[in-house]
C-alpha positions as CSV (number, residue, x, y, z in Angstrom):
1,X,-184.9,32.4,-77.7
2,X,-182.7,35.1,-78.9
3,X,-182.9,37.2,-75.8
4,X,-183.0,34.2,-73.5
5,X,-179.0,33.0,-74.6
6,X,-178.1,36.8,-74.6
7,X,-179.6,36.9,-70.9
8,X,-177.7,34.1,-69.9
9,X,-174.6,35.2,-71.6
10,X,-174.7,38.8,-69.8
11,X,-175.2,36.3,-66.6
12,X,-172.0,34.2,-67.5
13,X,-170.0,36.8,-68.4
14,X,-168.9,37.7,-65.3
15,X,-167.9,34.2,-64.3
16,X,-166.0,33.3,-67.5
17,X,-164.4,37.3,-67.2
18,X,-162.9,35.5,-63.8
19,X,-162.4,32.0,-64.7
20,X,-158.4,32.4,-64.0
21,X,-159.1,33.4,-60.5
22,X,-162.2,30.9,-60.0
23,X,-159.6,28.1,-60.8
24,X,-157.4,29.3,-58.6
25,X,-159.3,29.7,-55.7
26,X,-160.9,26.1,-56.2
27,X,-157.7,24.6,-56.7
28,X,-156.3,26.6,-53.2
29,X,-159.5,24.9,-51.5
30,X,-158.5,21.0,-52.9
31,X,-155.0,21.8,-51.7
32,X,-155.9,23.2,-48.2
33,X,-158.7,20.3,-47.8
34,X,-155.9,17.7,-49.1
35,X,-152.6,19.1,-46.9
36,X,-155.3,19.9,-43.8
37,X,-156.9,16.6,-43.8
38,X,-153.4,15.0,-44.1
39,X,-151.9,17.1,-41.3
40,X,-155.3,16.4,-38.9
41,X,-154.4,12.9,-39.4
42,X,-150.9,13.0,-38.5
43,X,-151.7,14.8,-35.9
44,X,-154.0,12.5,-34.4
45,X,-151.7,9.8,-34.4
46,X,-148.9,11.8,-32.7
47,X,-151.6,12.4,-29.9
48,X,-152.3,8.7,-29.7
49,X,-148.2,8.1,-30.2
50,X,-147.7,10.3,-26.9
51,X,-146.3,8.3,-23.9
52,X,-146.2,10.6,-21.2
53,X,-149.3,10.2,-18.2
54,X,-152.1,12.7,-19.3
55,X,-153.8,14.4,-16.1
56,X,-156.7,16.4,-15.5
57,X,-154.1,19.9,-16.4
58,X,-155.6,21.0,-19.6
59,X,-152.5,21.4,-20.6
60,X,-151.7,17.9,-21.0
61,X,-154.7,16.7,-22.7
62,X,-153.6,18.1,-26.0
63,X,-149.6,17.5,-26.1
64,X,-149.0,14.9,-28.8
65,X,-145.4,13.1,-30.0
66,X,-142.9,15.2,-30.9
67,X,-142.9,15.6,-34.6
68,X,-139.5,15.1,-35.1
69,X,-139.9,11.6,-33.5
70,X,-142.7,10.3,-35.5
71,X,-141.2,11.7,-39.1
72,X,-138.3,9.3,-37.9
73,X,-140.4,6.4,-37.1
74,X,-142.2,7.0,-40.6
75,X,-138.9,6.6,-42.0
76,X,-138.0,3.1,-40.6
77,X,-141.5,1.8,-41.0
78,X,-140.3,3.0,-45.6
79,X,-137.3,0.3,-44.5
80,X,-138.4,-2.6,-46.3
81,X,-136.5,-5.3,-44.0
82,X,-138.1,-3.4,-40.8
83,X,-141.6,-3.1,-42.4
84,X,-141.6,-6.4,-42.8
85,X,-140.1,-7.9,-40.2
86,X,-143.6,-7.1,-37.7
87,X,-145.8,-6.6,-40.5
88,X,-145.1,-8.8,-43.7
89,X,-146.9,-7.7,-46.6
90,X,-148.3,-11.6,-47.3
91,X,-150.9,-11.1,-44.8
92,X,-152.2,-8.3,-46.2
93,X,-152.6,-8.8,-50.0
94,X,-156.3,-9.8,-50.2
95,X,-158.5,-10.3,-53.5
96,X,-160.7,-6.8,-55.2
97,X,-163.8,-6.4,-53.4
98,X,-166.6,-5.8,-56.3
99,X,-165.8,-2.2,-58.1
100,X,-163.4,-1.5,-55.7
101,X,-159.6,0.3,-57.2
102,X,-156.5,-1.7,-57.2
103,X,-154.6,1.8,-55.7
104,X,-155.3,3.7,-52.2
105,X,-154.5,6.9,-51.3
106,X,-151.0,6.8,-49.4
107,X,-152.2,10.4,-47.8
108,X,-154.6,9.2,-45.8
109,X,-152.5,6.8,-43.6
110,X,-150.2,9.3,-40.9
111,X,-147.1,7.7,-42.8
112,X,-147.2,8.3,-46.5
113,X,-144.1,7.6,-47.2
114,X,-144.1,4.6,-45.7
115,X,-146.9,3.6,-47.4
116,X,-145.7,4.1,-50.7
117,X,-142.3,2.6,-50.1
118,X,-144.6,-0.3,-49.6
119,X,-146.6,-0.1,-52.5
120,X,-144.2,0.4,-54.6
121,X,-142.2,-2.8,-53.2
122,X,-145.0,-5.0,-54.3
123,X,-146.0,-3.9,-58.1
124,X,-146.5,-6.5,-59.9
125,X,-149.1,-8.3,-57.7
126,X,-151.7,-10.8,-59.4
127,X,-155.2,-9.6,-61.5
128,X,-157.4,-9.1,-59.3
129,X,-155.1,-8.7,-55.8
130,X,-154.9,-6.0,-53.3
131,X,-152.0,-4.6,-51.4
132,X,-153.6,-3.2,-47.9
133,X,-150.8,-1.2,-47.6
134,X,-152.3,1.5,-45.3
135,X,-153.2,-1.6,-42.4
136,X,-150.1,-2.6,-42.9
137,X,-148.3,0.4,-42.0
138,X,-150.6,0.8,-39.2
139,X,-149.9,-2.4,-38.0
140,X,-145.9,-2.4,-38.1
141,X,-145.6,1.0,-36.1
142,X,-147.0,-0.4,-33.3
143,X,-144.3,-2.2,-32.7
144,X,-141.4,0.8,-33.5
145,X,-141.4,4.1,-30.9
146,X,-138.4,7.0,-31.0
147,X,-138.0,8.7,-28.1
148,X,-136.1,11.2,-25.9
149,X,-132.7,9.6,-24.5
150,X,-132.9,8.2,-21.3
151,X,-131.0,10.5,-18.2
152,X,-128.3,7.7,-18.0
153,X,-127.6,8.7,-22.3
154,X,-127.8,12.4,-22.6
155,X,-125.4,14.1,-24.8
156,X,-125.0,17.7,-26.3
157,X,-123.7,18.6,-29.4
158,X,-120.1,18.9,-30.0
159,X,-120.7,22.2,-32.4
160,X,-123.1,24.1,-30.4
161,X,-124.7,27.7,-31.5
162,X,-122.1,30.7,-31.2
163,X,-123.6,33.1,-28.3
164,X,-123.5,36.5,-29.4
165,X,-122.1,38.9,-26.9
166,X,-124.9,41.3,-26.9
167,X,-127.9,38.4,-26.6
168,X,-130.8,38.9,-25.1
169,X,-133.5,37.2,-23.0
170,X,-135.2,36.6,-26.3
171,X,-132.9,35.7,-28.6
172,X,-131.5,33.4,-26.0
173,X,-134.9,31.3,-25.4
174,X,-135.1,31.5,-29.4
175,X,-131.5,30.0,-29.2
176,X,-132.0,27.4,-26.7
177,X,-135.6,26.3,-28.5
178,X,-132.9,25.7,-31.6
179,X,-130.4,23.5,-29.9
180,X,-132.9,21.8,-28.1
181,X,-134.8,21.0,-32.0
182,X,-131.4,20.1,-33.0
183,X,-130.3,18.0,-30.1
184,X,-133.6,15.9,-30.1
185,X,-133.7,14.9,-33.9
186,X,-129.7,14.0,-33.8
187,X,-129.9,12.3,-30.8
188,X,-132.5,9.8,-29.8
189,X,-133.5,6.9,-28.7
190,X,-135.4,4.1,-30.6
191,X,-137.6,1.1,-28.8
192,X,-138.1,-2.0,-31.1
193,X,-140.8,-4.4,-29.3
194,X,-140.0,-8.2,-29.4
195,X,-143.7,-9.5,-29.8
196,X,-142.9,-13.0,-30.1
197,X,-139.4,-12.4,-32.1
198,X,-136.5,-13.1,-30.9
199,X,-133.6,-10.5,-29.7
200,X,-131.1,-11.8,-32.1
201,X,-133.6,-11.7,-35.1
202,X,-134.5,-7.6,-34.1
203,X,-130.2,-6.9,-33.8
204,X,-130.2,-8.0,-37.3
205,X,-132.0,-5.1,-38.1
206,X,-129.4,-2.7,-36.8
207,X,-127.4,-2.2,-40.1
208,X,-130.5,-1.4,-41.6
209,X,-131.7,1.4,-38.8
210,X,-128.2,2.7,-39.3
211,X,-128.5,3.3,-43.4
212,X,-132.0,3.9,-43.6
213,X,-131.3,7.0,-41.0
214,X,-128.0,7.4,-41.9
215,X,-126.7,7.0,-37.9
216,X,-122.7,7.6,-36.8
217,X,-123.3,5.5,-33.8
218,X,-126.5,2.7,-32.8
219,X,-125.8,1.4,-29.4
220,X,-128.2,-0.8,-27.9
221,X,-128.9,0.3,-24.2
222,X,-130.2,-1.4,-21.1
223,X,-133.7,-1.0,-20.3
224,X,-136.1,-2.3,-17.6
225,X,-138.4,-3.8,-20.2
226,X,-137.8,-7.2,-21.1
227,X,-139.8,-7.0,-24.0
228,X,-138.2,-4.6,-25.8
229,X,-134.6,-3.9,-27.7
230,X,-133.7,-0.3,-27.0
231,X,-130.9,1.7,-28.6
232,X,-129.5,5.3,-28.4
233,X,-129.3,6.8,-32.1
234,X,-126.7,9.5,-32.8
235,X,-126.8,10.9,-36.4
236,X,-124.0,13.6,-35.4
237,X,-120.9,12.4,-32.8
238,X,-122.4,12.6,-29.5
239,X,-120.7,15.3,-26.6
240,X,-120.7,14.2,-23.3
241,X,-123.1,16.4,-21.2
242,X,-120.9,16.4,-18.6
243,X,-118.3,18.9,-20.6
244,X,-120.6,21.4,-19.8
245,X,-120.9,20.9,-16.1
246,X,-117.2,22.2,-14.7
247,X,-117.6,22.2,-10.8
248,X,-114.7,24.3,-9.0
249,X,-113.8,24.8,-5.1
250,X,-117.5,26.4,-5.2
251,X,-119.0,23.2,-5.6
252,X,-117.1,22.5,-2.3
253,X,-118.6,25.3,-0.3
254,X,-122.1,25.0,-1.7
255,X,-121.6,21.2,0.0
256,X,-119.6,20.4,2.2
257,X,-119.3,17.3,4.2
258,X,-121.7,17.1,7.1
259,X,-120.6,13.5,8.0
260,X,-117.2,12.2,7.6
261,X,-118.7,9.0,6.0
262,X,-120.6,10.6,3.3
263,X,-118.4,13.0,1.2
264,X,-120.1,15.1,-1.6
265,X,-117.6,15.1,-4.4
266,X,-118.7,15.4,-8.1
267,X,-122.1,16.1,-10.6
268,X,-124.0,13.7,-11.9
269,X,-125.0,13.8,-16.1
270,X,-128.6,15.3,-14.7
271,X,-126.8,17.9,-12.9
272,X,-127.7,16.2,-9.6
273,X,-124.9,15.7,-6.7
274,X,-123.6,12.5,-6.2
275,X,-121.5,11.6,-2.9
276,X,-118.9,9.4,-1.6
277,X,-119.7,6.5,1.2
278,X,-116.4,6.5,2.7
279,X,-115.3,2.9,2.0
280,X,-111.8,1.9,0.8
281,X,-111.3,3.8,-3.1
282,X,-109.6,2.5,-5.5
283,X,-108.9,5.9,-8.2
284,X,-107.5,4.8,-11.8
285,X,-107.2,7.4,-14.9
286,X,-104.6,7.6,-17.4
287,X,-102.7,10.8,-17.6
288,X,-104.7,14.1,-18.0
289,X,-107.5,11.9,-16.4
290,X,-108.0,14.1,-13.5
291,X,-107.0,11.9,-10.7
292,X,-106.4,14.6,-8.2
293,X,-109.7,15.6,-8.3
294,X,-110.9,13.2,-6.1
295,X,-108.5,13.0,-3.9
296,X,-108.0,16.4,-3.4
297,X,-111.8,16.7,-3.3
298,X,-111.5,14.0,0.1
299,X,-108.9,16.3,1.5
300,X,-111.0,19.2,1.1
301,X,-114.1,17.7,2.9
302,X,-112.7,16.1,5.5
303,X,-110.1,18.7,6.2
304,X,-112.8,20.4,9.2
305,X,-112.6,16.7,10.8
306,X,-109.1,16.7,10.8
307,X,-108.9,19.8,12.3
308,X,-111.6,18.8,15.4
309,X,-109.5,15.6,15.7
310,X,-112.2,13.1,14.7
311,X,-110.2,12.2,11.5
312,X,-106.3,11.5,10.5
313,X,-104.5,11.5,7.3
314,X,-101.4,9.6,6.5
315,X,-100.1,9.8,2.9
316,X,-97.7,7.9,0.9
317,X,-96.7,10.0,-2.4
318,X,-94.4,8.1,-4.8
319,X,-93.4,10.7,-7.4
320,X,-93.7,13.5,-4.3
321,X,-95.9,15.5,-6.1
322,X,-100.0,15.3,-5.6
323,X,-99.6,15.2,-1.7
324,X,-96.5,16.7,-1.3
325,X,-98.1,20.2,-1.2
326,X,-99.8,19.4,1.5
327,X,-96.5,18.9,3.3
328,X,-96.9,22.5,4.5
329,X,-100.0,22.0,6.2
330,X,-101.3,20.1,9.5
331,X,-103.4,18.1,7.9
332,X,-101.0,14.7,7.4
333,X,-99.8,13.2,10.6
334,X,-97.5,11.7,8.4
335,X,-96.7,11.9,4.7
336,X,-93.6,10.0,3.3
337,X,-92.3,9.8,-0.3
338,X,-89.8,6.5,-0.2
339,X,-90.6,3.3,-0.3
340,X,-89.1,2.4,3.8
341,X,-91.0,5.3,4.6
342,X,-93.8,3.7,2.8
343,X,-93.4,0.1,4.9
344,X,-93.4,2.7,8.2
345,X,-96.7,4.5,7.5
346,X,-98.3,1.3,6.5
347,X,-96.8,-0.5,10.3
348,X,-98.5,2.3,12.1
349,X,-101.6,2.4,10.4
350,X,-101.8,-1.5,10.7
351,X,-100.9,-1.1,14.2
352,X,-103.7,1.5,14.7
353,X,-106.1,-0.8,13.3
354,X,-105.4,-3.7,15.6
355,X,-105.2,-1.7,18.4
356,X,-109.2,-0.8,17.9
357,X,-109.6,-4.3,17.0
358,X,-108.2,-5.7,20.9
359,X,-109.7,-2.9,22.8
360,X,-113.7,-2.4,21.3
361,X,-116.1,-2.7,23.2
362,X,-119.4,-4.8,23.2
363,X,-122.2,-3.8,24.5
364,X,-125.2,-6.5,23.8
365,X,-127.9,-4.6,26.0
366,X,-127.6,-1.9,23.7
367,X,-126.8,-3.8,20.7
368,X,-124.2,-2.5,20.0
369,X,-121.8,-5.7,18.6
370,X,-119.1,-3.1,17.8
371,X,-118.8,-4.2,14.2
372,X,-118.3,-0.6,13.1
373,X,-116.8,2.5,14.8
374,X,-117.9,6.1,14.8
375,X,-115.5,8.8,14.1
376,X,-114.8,10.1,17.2
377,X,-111.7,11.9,18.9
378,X,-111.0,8.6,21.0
379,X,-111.5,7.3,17.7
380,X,-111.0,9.1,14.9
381,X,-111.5,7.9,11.2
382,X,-108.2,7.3,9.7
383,X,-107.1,7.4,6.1
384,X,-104.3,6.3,4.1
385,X,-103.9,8.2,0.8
386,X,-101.6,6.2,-1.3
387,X,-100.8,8.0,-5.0
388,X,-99.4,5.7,-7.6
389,X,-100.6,2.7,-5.7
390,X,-99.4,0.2,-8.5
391,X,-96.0,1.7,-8.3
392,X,-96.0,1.6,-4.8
393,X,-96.6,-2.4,-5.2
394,X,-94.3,-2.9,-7.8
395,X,-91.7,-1.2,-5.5
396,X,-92.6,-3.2,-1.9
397,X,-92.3,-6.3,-4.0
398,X,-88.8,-5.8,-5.5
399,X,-87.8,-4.3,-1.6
400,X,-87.9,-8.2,-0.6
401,X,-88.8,-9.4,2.9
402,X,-89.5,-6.3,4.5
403,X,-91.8,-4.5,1.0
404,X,-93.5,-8.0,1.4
405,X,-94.5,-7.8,5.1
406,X,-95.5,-4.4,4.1
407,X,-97.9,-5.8,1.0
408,X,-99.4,-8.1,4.2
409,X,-100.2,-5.7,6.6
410,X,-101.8,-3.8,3.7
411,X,-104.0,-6.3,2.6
412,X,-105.2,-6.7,6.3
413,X,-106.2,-2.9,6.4
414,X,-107.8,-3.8,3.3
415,X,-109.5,-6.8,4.8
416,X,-110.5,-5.4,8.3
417,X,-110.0,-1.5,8.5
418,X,-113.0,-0.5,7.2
419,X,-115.0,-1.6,10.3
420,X,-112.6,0.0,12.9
421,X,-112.5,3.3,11.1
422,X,-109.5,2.3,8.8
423,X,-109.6,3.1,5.2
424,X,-107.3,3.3,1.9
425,X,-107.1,6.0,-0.8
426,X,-105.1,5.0,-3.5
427,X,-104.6,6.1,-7.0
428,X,-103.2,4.8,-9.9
429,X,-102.7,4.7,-14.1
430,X,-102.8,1.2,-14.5
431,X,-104.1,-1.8,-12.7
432,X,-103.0,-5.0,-12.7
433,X,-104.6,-8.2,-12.1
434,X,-101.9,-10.0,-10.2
435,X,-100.6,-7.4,-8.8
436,X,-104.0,-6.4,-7.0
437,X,-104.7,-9.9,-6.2
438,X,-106.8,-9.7,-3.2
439,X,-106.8,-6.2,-2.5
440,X,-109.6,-6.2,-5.2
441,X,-112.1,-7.2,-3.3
442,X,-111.9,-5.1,-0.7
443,X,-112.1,-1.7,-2.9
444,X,-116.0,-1.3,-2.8
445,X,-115.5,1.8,-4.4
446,X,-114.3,2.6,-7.7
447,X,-113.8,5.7,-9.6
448,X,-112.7,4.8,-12.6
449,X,-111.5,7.2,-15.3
450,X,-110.1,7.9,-18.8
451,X,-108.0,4.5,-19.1
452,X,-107.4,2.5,-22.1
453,X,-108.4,-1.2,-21.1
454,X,-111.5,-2.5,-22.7
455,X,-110.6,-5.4,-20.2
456,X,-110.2,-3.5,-17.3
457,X,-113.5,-1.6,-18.4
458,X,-115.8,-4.4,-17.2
459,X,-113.2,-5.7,-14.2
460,X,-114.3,-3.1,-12.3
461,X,-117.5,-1.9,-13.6
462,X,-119.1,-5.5,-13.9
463,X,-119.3,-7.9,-17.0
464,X,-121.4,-6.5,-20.1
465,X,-120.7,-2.9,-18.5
466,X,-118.9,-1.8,-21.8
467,X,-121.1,-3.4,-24.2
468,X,-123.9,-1.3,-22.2
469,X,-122.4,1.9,-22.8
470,X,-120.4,2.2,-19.5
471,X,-117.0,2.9,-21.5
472,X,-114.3,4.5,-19.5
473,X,-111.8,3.9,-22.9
474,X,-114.8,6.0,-25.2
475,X,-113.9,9.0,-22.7
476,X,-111.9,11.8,-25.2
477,X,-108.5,12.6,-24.0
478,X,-107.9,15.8,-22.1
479,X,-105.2,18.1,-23.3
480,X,-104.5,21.6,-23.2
481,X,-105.2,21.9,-26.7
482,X,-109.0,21.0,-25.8
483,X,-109.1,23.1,-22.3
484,X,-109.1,19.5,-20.3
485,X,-112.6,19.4,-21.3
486,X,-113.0,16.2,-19.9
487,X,-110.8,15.3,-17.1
488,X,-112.6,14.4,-14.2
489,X,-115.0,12.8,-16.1
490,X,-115.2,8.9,-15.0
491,X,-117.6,6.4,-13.9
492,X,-118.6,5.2,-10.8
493,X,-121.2,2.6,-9.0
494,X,-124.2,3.0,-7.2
495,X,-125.0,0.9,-4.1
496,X,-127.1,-1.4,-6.4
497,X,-123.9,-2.0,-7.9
498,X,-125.1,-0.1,-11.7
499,X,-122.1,2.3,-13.2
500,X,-123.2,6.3,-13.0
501,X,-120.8,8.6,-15.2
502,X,-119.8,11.9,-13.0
503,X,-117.7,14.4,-13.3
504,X,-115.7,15.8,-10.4
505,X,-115.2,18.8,-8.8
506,X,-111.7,20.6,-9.3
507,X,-109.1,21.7,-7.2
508,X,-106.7,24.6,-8.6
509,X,-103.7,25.3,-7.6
510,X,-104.3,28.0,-6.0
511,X,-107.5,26.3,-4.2
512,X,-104.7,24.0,-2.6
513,X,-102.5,26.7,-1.7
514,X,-105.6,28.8,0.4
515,X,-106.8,25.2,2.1
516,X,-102.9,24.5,2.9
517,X,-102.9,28.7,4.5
518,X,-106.3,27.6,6.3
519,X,-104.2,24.9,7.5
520,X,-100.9,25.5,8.7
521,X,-98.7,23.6,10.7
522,X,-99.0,24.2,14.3
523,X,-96.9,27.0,15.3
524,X,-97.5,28.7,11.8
525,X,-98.8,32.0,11.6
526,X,-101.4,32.5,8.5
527,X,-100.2,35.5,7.1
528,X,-102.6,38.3,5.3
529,X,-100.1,37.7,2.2
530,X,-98.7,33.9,0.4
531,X,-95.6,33.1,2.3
532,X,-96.1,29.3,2.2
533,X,-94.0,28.2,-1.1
534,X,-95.7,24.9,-2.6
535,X,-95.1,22.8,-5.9
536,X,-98.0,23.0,-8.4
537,X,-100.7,20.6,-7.8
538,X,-100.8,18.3,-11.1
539,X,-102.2,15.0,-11.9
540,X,-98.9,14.0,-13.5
541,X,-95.5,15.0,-14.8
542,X,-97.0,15.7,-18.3
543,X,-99.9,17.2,-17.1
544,X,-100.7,20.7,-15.3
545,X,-104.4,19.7,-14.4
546,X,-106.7,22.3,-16.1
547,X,-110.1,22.1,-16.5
548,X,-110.4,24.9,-18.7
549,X,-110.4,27.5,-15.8
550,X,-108.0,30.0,-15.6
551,X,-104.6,29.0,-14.7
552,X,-102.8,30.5,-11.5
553,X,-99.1,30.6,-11.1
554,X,-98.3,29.0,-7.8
555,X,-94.9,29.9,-6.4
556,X,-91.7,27.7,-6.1
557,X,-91.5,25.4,-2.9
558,X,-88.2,25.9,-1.3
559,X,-87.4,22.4,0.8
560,X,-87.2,22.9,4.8
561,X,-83.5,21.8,5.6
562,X,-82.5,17.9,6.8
563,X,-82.9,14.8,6.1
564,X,-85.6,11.7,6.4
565,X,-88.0,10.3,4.6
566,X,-90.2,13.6,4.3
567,X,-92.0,12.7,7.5
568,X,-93.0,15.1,10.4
């Protein structure tokens, strides 16, 4: 007996000798079997929670939720007032099955947390009751999904990553990979289902998103479902995407205008181009808005037509100072500052306009009823650029008889031009109600700015526009102490009437100065060096019109000799 315990002790020796590291590797293998089994079943779910269309690309059939999104949809299903608001916790309290445990494992549900939040929120339940808190859990995230911002939503972040000079390929991609990680878990959207609920009862939950995430900003968004309440969540202060996409004269040369009706002109948020369908425009921004952009940007395009005489400019310039540079140039048949000059331009224009009107043509065999014109040299396209518009008003109106009849014939260009090849260009930093009166109709397009009207907001944009994130007064003001980071930036509609947010492309000073020298007045020599002296094109007084690019020092215009009205 004595040989057969010192046998077995010489056998256990080695084992108890190693006990430490015996324990230790059993205790790795609980952890890696408890962790791996956990992480297999999150990972499941995220491959069930992915809602893009698998295809037969290998590649696709393994891509799963990003993990970012589902740790923040575990987080509002541990909201007690979200939990409960799909999945009350009544319906799932049942009474202990024979020898079955009062507790479950919160580990084996894909949200843990969640499921202890619940668990813990109903201690105290009766002998001999249940809590199913894992089906519970399951249940309520049906109803909850986080997901990328949609294209009409994207932001960047204000504080972006410092690139070092010397970066390379690598250490950019790593970079990018970072911001991108960063952008999508402070910036997201979140989709609440309705499932028999009303919308009013799920917006009472918004207080509760906001703290349980701790949001900045929860702004519920339009979406084409009708059966869901969708928001765009921003944990940091959203940047607008569009700070980063600065459009000079290039943007002009990359695409110009190969019709006189459609006019490429500024960038879309998703980088895409989006053009002008030459209609009247109505332009408002407050100062630093950018304004000139878009008008200069309509010079710029349809300067070539000008030139092969299917289009004419007339311009009417209040404050003498966006147009007025283009004084020097052949591009206005006529461009007056005062306010009889004003009444003149706005006579001849009319008079052009009813001169189409008396001599179309109809030709009924070829259908053609002559409701609208080509732009042809017969008939070119005209356009009236008018700058401070609402000044311009103000003024015809305090003129008397003559700034009235003026107002008229306006509002008849207004009403009939644009189907004889008449249109209006005007900009201004404040609209007016009355003052507009019927003229505002007749705008079809808008380009609407920085302005500070909440009022004016959804006047022009259409009713709820604000409230559904189309907020020309949310636009930051551009300085020079921010670089005019966002002038230009501004809303406009598509044809189905739905606001897009743009930003247009920018015309320097010296821009203007080489399409003026392109342009000469007839009987002008373009010289190999500047000799034509111009004022500096700015939006406004208080404003030189940066974007952020470099500035240019334009030269001092020196006034030709006599007298008038500034016309040719």
């Amino acid at each position: 007996m004595g040989n057969l315990f010192d046998y077995i002790g010489e056998l256990a020796a080695p084992l108890i000798d190693n006990l430490p590291l015996i324990g230790i590797v059993l205790l790795a293998v609980i952890l890696v079997i408890r962790f791996g089994l956990a992480a297999i079943i999150q990972r499941r779910q995220r491959w069930k929670n992915y809602r893009e269309k698998r295809n037969w690309s290998p590649a696709s059939w393994f891509k799963a939720e990003p993990k970012i999104h589902f740790e923040i949809e575990s987080a509002l299903l541990a909201n007690k007032g979200i939990r409960e608001m799909y999945a009350p916790s009544s319906l799932f309290i049942r009474d202990l099955k024979e020898k079955e445990q009062p507790w479950e494992w919160a580990w084996l549900s894909p949200n843990p947390r969640a499921v202890r939040a619940s668990i813990k929120d109903n201690r105290g339940l009766g002998r001999g009751k249940k809590l199913d808190a894992r089906k519970q859990i399951a249940e309520a995230a049906i109803h909850i999904a986080v997901r990328d911002l949609p294209e009409s939503h994207r932001v960047v972040e204000l504080a972006p990553e410092e690139v070092p000079e010397s970066e390379t390929d690598k250490q950019r991609r790593r970079r990018e990979k970072r911001e991108e990680r960063k952008l999508r878990a402070n910036h997201f959207r979140i989709d609440l289902k309705l499932d028999g609920h009303g919308p009013d009862e799920i917006r009472r939950l918004e207080g509760k998103i906001v703290s349980q995430l701790g949001l900045k900003r929860l702004q519920e968004i339009d979406t084409e479902d009708g059966f869901t309440i969708s928001y765009a969540a921003h944990k940091t202060a959203p940047g607008d995407p569009l700070m980063k996409l600065k459009a000079g004269v290039e943007f002009f040369k990359e695409h110009p205008a190969k019709v006189a009706h459609l006019i490429p002109l500024a960038i879309r948020e998703s980088g895409k181009l989006w053009a002008l369908a030459m209609h009247h425009l109505l332009i408002i921004g407050m100062t630093g808005s950018g304004k000139g952009s878009p008008l200069n940007g309509i010079i710029r395009q349809l300067a070539h037509f000008v030139d092969r005489g299917t289009a004419v400019f007339y311009g009417i310039d209040p404050k003498a100072s966006e147009l007025r540079p283009y004084e020097e140039s052949r591009l206005f048949t006529e461009l007056v500052y005062e306010n009889s000059g004003a009444c003149d331009v706005i006579a001849e224009v009319h008079k052009v306009m009813k001169h189409r009107a008396k001599n179309k043509r109809v030709d009924v065999e070829n259908a053609d009823l002559g409701r609208s014109l080509d732009a042809t040299k017969e008939n070119p396209m005209v356009v009236l650029f008018i700058d401070e518009f609402l000044s311009l008003l103000i003024a015809l109106q305090a003129m008397g008889k003559d700034g009235r009849a003026a107002i008229t014939l306006l509002v008849e260009i207004l009403a009939q031009g644009r189907s004889l090849g008449v249109y209006v260009v005007a900009a201004t930093q404040e609209a007016d109600k009355d003052l507009l009166g019927r003229m505002r109709g007749n705008f079809a397009n808008i380009i609407l700015l920085k302005q500070n009207s909440e009022y004016f907001n959804d006047f022009f944009l259409g009713d709820g526009a604000r409230a559904a994130g189309y907020d020309s007064t949310a636009i930051p003001l551009s300085t020079k102490a921010n670089g005019y980071a966002y002038a230009g930036i501004g809303y406009v509609k598509e044809e189905t009437g739905k606001p897009v947010k743009v930003r247009f492309a920018y015309s320097s000073d010296q821009d203007i100065a080489d399409l003026i020298k392109e342009y000469p007045k007839k009987g002008r020599a373009i010289a190999s060096k500047p000799t034509a002296e111009i004022d500096p094109a700015i939006y406004d007084e208080d404003d030189d019109g940066g974007f952020g690019f470099e500035e240019v020092e334009a030269p001092k215009y020196t006034a030709p000799s006599g007298g008038g009205f500034g016309r040719f």
